[in-house]
C-alpha positions as CSV (number, residue, x, y, z in Angstrom):
1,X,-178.3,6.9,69.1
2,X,-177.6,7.7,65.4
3,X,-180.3,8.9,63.2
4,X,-182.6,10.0,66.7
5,X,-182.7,13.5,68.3
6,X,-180.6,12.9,71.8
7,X,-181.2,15.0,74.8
8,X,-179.5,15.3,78.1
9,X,-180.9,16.4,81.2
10,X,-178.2,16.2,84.1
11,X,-180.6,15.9,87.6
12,X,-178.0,14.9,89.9
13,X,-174.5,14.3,91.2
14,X,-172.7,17.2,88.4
15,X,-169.5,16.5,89.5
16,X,-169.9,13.4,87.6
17,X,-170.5,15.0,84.3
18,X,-167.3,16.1,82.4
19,X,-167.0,17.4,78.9
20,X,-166.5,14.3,77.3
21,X,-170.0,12.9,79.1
22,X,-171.7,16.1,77.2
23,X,-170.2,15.4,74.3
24,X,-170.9,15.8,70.7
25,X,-173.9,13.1,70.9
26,X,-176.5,15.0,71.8
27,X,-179.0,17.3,70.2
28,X,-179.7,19.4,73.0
29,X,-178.4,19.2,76.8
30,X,-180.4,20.0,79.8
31,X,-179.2,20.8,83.5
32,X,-181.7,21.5,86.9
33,X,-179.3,23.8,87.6
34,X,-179.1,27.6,86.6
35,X,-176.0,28.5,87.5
36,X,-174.3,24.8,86.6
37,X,-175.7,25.1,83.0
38,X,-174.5,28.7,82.6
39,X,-171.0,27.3,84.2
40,X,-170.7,24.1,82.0
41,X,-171.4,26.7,78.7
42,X,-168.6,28.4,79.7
43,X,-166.1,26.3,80.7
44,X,-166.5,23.8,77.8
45,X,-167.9,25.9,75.2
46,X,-171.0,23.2,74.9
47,X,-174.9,24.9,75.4
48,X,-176.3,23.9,78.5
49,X,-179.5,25.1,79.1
50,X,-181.5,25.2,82.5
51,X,-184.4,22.5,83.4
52,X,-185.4,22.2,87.0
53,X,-187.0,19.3,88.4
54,X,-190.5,18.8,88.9
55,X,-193.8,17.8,90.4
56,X,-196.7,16.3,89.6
57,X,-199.8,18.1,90.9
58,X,-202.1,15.0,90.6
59,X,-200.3,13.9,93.5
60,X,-198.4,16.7,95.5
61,X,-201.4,19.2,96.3
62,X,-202.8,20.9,99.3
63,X,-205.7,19.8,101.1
64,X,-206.5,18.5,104.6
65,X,-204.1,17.1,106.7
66,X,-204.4,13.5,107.6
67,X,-204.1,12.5,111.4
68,X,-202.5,9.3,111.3
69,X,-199.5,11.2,109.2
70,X,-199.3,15.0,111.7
71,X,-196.1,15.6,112.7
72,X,-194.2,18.6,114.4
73,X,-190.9,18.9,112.5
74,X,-191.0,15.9,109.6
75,X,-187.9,14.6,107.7
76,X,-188.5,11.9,104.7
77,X,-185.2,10.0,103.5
78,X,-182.4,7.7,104.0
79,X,-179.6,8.5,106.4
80,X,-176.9,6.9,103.3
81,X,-175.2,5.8,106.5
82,X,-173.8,9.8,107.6
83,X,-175.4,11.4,110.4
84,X,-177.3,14.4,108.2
85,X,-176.2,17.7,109.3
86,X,-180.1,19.0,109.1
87,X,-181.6,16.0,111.2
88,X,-178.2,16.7,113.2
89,X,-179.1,20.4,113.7
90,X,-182.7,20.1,114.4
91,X,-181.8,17.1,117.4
92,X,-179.7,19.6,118.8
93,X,-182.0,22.3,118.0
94,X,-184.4,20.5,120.3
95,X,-187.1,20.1,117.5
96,X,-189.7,17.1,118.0
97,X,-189.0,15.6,114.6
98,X,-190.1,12.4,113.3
99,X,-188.3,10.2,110.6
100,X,-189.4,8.1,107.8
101,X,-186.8,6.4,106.4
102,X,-184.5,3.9,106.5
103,X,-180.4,3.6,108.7
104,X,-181.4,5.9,111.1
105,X,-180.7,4.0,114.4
106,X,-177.0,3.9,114.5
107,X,-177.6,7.9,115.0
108,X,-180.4,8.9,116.7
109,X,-182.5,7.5,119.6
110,X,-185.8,5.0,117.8
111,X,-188.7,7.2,119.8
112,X,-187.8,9.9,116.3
113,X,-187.9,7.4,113.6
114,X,-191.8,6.2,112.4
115,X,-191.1,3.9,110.2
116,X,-188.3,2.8,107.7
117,X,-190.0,3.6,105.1
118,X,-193.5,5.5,103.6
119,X,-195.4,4.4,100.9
120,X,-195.0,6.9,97.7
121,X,-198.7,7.3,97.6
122,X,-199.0,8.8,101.6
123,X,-195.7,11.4,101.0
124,X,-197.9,14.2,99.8
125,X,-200.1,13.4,102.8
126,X,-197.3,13.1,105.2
127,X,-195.9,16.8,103.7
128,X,-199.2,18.6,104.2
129,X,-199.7,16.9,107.7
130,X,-196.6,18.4,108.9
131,X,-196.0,21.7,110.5
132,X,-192.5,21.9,109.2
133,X,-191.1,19.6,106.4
134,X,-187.1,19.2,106.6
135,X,-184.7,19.2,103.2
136,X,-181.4,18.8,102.3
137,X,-179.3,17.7,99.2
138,X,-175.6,16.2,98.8
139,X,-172.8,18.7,98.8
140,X,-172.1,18.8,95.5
141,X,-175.6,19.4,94.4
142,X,-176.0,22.3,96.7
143,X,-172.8,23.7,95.6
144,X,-173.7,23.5,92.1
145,X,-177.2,24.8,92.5
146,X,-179.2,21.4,91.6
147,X,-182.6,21.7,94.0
148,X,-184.0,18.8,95.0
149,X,-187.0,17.3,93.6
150,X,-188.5,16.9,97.5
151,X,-189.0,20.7,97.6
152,X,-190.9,20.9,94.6
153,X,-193.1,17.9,95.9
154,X,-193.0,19.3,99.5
155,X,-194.1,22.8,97.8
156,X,-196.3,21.6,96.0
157,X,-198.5,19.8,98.0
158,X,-198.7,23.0,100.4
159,X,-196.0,22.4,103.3
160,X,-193.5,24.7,104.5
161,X,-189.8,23.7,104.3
162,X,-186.6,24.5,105.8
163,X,-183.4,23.4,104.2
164,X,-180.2,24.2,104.3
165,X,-178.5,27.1,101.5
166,X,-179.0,26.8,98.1
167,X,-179.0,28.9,95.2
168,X,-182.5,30.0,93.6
169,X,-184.6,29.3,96.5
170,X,-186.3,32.4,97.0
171,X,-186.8,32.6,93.5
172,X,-188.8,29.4,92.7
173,X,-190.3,28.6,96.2
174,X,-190.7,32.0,97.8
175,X,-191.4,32.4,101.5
176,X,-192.6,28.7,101.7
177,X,-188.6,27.5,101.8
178,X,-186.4,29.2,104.0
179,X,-182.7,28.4,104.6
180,X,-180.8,28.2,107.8
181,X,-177.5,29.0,108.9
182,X,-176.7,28.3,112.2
183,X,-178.1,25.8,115.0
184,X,-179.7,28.7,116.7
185,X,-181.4,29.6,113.6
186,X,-182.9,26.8,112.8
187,X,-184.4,26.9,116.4
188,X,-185.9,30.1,115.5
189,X,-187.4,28.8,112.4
190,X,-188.7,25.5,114.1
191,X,-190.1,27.4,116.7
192,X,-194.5,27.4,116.8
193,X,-193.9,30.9,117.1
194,X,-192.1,31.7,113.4
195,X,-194.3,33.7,110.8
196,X,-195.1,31.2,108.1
197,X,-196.9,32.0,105.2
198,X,-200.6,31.7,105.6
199,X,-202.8,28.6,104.5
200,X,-203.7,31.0,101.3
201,X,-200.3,32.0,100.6
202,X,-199.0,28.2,100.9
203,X,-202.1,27.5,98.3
204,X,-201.2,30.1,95.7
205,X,-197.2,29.2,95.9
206,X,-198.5,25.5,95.1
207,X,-200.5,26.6,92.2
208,X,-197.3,28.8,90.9
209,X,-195.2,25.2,91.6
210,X,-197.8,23.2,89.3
211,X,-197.7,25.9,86.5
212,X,-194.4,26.2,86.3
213,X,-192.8,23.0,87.4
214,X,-194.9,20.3,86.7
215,X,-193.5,17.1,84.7
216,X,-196.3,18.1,81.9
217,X,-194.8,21.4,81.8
218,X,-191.2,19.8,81.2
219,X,-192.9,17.3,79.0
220,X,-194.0,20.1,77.0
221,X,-190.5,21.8,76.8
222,X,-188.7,18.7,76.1
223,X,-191.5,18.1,73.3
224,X,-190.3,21.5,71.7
225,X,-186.8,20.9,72.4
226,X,-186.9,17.5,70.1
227,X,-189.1,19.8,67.6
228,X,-186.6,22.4,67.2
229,X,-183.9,20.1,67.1
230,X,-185.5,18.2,64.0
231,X,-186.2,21.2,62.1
232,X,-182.2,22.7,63.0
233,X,-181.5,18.6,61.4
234,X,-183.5,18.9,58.6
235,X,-182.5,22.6,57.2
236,X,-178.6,21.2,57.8
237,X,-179.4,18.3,55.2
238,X,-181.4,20.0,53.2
239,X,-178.2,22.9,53.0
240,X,-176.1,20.0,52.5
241,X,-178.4,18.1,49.3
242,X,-179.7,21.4,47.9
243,X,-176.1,22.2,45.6
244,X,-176.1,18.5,44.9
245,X,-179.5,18.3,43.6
246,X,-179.1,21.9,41.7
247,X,-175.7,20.1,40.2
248,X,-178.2,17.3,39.2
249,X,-181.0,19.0,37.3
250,X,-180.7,19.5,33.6
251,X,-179.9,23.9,32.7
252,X,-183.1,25.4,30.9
253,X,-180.4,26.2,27.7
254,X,-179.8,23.3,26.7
């Protein structure tokens, strides 16, 4: 929009964004994606800088599990009509997994699926309640490094996570979201028996989550972004009026 400060923050599907979708109309350009920022700055010269998604703590936090909502191995999302290869792995992993969510049946057997859908305001419930929480993420967004916004919520409200391979999961999430490989793997890391971090550990990794990835942290970063942006606008026109004005103003010797 002319005359406003424009910002872009790409969260999903990258292989949508081209050069001429970052364009020249924005102030400052945002990516939850490391690597994909770093990427997009070099192959089209334009400054993309990194933003990962977020939580909010008011809602994702640790605290007691809630009966009605316990389940062994927990997955929370829509099939989109393809037979998941993480639901797919953990069925033939033998894992006791339950489903929220909805176009499930045409591939796996009704006894797994609890319900088609779960209210927003039971999720961080449902996470905590679970022994394991299940993730995933489209093909191109693992490729491209973009991690999905259920690990931070997941994470954030004190659950354990497997997903499968992405870039920078050690790094935010530590030991509370571990990737799998192989079928037999995942077995291993579904099994009662796998060395999760303890109930403190799970606490403190939540806390780092909230101070570093809450949506009033990136509120506060987007704030500064649209500050430093007006301040970069306003010394350009003031470079660009000062000779005129100083062309204007009557000499002293005369």
């Amino acid at each position: 929009m002319p005359g406003a400060v424009n910002i872009l923050w790409v969260i999903s599907h990258p292989e949508l964004v081209d050069r001429a979708e970052l364009g020249d109309d924005f102030d400052v350009r945002f990516a939850a994606s490391v690597s994909w920022a770093r990427s997009r700055f070099g192959e089209t010269g334009v400054e993309v800088l990194p933003l990962l998604q977020a939580t909010n703590p008011e809602r994702f936090f640790p605290g007691p599990p809630d009966p009605d909502l316990a389940s062994d191995v927990l997955f929370v999302g829509t099939s989109r009509n393809v037979f998941r290869p993480i639901v797919k792995d953990a069925l033939s992993a033998g894992a006791a997994i339950d489903i929220y969510g909805p176009n499930w049946t045409q591939f796996i057997d009704a006894v797994h699926i609890r319900a088609d859908s779960l209210d927003n305001a039971r999720t961080p419930a449902a996470y905590r309640s679970a022994r394991v929480v299940l993730n995933d993420h489209w093909a191109d967004m693992r490729r491209e490094g973009f991690l999905s916004n259920r690990l931070f919520d997941a994470v954030g409200a004190g659950a354990v996570v497997v997903s499968d391979d992405i870039a920078g999961l050690a790094e935010t999430f530590g030991r509370s979201v571990v990737p799998y490989s192989s079928v037999p793997h995942l077995r291993n890391l579904l099994s009662p028996d796998y060395p999760w971090p303890s109930e403190e550990d799970r606490r403190r990794t939540a806390a780092s989550i909230h101070a570093h990835h809450s949506f009033e942290v990136r509120g506060r970063q987007l704030t500064e972004s649209i500050r430093r942006a007006m301040r970069l606008r306003l010394r350009a026109t003031l470079r660009e009026l000062l000779p005129k004005i100083r062309s204007r103003s009557p000499r002293s010797d005369q």
